[in-house]
N, C-alpha and C positions, 0 to 999 in steps of 0.2 A: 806421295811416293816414298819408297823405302830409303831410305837412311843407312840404316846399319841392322843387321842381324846374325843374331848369336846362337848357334844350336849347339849341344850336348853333342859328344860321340853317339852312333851307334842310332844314330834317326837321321832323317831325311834333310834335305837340307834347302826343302820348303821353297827354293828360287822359282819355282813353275808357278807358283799363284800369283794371281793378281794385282800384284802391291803397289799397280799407280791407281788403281780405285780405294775408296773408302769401303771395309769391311761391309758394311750395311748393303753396299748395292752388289754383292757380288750375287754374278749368276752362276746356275750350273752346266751353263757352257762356257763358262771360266774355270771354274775351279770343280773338283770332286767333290762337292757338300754334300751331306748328308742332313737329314731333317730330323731331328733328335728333339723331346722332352727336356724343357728346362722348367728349374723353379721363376721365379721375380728374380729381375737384375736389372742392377743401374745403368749396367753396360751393354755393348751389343758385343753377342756370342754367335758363332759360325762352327760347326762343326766341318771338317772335312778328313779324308781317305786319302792318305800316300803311303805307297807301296805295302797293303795288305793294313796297315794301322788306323784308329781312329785319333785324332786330336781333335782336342777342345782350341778355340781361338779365342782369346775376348782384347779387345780393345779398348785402350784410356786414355782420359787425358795426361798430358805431360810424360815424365819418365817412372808413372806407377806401377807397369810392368816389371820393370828391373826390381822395385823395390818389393812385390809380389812375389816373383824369380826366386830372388832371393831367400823369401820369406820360407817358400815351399822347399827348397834347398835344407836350408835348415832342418827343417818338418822331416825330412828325407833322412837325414844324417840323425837325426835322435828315433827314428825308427817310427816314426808314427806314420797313423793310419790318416794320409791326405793323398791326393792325389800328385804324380810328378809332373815336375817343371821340365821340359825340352827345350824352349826355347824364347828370347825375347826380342824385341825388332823395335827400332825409332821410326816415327813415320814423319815426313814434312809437309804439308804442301802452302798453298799463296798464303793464307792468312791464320793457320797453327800448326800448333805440332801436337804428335799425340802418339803411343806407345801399344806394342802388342804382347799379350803373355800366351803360348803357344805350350799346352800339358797333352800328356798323353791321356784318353778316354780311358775311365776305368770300367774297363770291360767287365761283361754284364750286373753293370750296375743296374739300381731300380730308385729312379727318383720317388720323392716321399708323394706326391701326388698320386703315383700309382698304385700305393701302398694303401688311400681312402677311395679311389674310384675302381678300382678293378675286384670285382668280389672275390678270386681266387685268391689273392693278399691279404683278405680282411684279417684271417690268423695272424697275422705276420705284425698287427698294431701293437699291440702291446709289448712284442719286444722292439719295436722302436724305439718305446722308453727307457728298456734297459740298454740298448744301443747308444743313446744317444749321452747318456748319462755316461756310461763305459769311456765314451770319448773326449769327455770333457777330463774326468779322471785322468785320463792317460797326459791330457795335456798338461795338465796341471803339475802332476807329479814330474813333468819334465820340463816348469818351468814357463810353458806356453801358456798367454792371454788372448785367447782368441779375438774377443772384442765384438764381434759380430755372430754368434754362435745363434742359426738358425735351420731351419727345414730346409729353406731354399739356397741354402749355401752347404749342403750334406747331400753325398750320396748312401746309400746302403747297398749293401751283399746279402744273398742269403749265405745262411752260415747251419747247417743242419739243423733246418727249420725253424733257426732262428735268424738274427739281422746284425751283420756289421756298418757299424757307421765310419765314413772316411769324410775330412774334412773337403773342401771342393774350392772356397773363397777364401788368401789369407793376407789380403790386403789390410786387413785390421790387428793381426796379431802384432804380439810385443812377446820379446823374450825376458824373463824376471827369473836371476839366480836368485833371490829369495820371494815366494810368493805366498803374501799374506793372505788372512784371512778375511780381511775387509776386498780382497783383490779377486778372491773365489765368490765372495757373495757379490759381487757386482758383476759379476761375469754371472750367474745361475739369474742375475735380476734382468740382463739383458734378455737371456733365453729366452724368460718364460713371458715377456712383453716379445719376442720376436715369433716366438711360437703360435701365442693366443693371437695376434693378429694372422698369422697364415690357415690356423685353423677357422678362424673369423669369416675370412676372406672365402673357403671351400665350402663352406656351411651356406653363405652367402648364393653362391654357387649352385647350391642344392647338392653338395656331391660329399656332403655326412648326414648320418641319420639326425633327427629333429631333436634327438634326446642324445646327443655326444656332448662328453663333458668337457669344451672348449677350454676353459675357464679354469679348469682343475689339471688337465691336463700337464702345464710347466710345472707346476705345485707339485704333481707325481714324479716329474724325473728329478726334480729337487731334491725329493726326498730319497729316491734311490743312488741319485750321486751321493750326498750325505752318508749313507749307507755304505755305499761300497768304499768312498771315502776313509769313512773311520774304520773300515775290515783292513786296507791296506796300510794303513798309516797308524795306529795307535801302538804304542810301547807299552811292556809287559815288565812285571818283574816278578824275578824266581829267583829260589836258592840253587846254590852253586850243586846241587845233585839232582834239580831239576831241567841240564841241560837236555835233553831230549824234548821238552815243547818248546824249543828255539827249530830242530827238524821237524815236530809236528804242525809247527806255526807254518814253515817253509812250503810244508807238503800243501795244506788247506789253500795259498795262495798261488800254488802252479796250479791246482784244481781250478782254481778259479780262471787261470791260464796267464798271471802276471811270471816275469823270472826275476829272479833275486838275483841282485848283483851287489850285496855285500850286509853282513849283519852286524850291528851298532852296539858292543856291549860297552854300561860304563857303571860303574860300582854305585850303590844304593847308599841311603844316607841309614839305611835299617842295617843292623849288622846283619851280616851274612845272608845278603843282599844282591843281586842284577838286574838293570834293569838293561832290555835289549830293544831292539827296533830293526824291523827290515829293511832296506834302501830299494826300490824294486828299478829292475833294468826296463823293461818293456810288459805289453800283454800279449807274447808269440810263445809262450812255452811249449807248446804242444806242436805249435807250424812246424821250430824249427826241431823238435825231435823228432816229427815226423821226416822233416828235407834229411838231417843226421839219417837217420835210420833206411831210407828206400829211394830222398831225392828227390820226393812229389813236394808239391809247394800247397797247400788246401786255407782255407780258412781259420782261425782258432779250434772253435767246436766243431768244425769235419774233421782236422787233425786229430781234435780228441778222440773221438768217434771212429776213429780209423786206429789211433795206436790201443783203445779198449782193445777193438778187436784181434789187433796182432799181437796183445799182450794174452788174453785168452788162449790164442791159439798155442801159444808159446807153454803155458800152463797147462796145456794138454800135451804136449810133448813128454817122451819118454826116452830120448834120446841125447840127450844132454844137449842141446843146440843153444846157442845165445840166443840172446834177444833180438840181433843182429841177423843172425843167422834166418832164426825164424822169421823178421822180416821182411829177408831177400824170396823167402820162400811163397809168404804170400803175394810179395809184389810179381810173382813168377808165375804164379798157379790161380790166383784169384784177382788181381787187379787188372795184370795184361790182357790174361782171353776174354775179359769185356767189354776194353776199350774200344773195338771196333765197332759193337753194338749202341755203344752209348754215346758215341760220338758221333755216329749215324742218325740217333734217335736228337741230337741235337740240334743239327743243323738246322738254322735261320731261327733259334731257340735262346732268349740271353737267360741261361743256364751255366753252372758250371761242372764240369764233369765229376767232380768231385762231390757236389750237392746234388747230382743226380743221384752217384754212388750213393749214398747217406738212404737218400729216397729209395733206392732198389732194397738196400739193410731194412727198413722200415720193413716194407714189404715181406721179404723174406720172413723177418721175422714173425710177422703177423700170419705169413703161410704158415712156418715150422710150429708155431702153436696152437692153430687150428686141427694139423696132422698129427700133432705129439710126438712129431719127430722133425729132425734138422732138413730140409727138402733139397738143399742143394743150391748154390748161385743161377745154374743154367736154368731149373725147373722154373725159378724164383724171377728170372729175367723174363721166360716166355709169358707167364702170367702179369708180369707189369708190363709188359708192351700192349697186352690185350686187355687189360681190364683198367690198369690206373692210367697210364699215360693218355689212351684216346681223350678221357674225362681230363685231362691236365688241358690239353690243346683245344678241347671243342672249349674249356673255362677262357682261356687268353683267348677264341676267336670273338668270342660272346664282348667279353671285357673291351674290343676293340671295340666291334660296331657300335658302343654305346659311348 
């Protein structure tokens, strides 16, 4: 029976379910569940629906909810990319006790199972690896030890045609205002043993090709955290007339879509000498110019991909408009009169409108250069509703049946 529970403002407040059963046996003539795709878990997980929302449920022993709660709380307040915490619940009954963590579903997510069984996704594998790698980065850099960093405990986003990874389990983390480097490699050692077994496991399965490189796979995002690791984090030095590659360092790492939130300069032991380093904020560069600029919220690279475009259009201007300007204009003239179509073209689709958008640019573009000329968004919309989209939906009806 329920005990006690704690929800956030602004969610539901969860008292209609079932809370003198145990999690395991509810039915869906108790509660609103929904039948969702999970990875491997230790625990039992329940999806359910109140009032228009999806939430994740899982259940523990003792009070490791709270302590999860919490974990994710955190995770939330340093900007990272996990899923949010709503809510935590004590449970009693005759002979234990045991704890509930209640997150909001991160909507149209795509667990990493569907990313090897669905062929429409197959693209979508290899930037898992930079996804996944990105994430571990970000945590790091803010201090986070995941502990448990696997496939089955990540969700992904498309992100214009590429993949965001969001953490999902952070029952294992630990926060370290100093984290070493013996601390990093133990974290990329757990990975790529938690990985090569999940891959193991699907192969097992029959649901990879006979020749996927299991085995190598941790080894590649290894070396691509590494990678993007020492792009973020390594210090420079320059003479005092070469401050302008402390802005061109800044610019290469928004590119990247990290924000800088403070640069390190401190004198060299060489005369007439700096050596400098960037401290980075987050990797939302681009989201949050785009929310700044028009208020839409999109993924890292749809934002990118979106303010290209309104930064083009803006450079085609001859009218002296800002940049501001010119993005109230597209969001006025080109983003609104589509929404109605594409939001139509969505439904019962985990899609986001924003990665559709991306997909229609695709499109267009690949019209406007066939014509040798710019065709226009409407021309560009009719021809993806009739030629790319049907192919998009008959691939997910195929991906099902099998």
């Amino acid at each position: 029976m329920l005990t006690s529970l704690s929800v956030r403002p602004g969610f539901p407040d969860f008292l209609n379910l079932p809370w003198a059963h145990s999690l395991d046996t509810w039915q869906a003539s108790q509660a609103p569940l929904e039948d969702l795709a999970i990875g491997l878990c230790r625990h039992v997980v329940r999806f359910v629906r109140c009032e228009g929302q999806l939430f994740a449920l899982k259940q523990m022993p003792g009070s490791l909810a709270l302590k999860e709660y919490h974990a994710l709380r955190r995770l939330e307040e340093l900007n990272l990319p996990a899923v949010q915490a709503v809510a935590h619940a004590e449970l009693k009954n005759a002979d234990s006790e045991a704890s509930l963590l209640i997150t909001r579903y991160l909507d149209d997510a795509v667990p990493y199972r569907l990313l090897f069984i669905r062929p429409d996704f197959a693209h979508y594998r290899e930037h898992l690896l930079d996804a996944m790698a990105s994430l571990l980065v970000q945590l790091h850099l803010s201090g986070m030890f995941w502990g448990d960093c696997s496939l089955s405990n990540t969700l992904f986003r498309r992100d214009a045609g590429r993949l965001q990874a969001y953490l999902v389990d952070a029952e294992t983390t630990e926060h370290h205002p100093s984290f070493s480097d013996p601390l990093r490699q133990h974290e990329l050692e757990i990975m790529n043993e938690n990985i090569t077994g999940a891959l193991a496991d699907l192969a097992a399965a029959g649901d990879l090709p006979a020749d996927f490189p299991i085995f190598e796979t941790g080894e590649s995002i290894q070396q691509r955290y590494q990678q993007l690791w020492e792009e973020v984090t390594r210090a420079e030095s320059i003479a005092p007339q070469q401050a302008y590659r402390i802005q061109d360092r800044i610019q290469k790492l928004n590119r990247l879509g990290f924000s800088v939130d403070e640069v390190l300069l401190q004198s060299a032991e060489e005369p007439n000498r700096l050596h400098f380093r960037l401290l980075i904020a987050d990797r939302y560069f681009h989201s949050q110019r785009l929310l700044d600029l028009t208020g839409l919220t999109a993924e890292e690279h749809q934002a990118q991909r979106i303010i290209s475009e309104i930064q083009a259009l803006h450079l085609s201007q001859t009218d002296g408009q800002t940049l501001s300007e010119t993005a109230q204009d597209w969001l006025q003239n080109v983003w609104l009169p589509l929404q109605p179509a594409l939001t139509s073209m969505l439904t019962g689709v985990d899609l986001q409108v924003a990665e559709a958008y991306c997909l229609l640019q695709d499109h267009k573009w690949y019209l406007s250069e066939k014509a040798g000329a710019d065709i226009g968004s409407s021309q560009a919309l009719s021809d993806f509703q009739q030629t790319v989209w049907p192919d998009y939906l008959a691939g997910r009806c195929s991906s099902a049946e099998n």
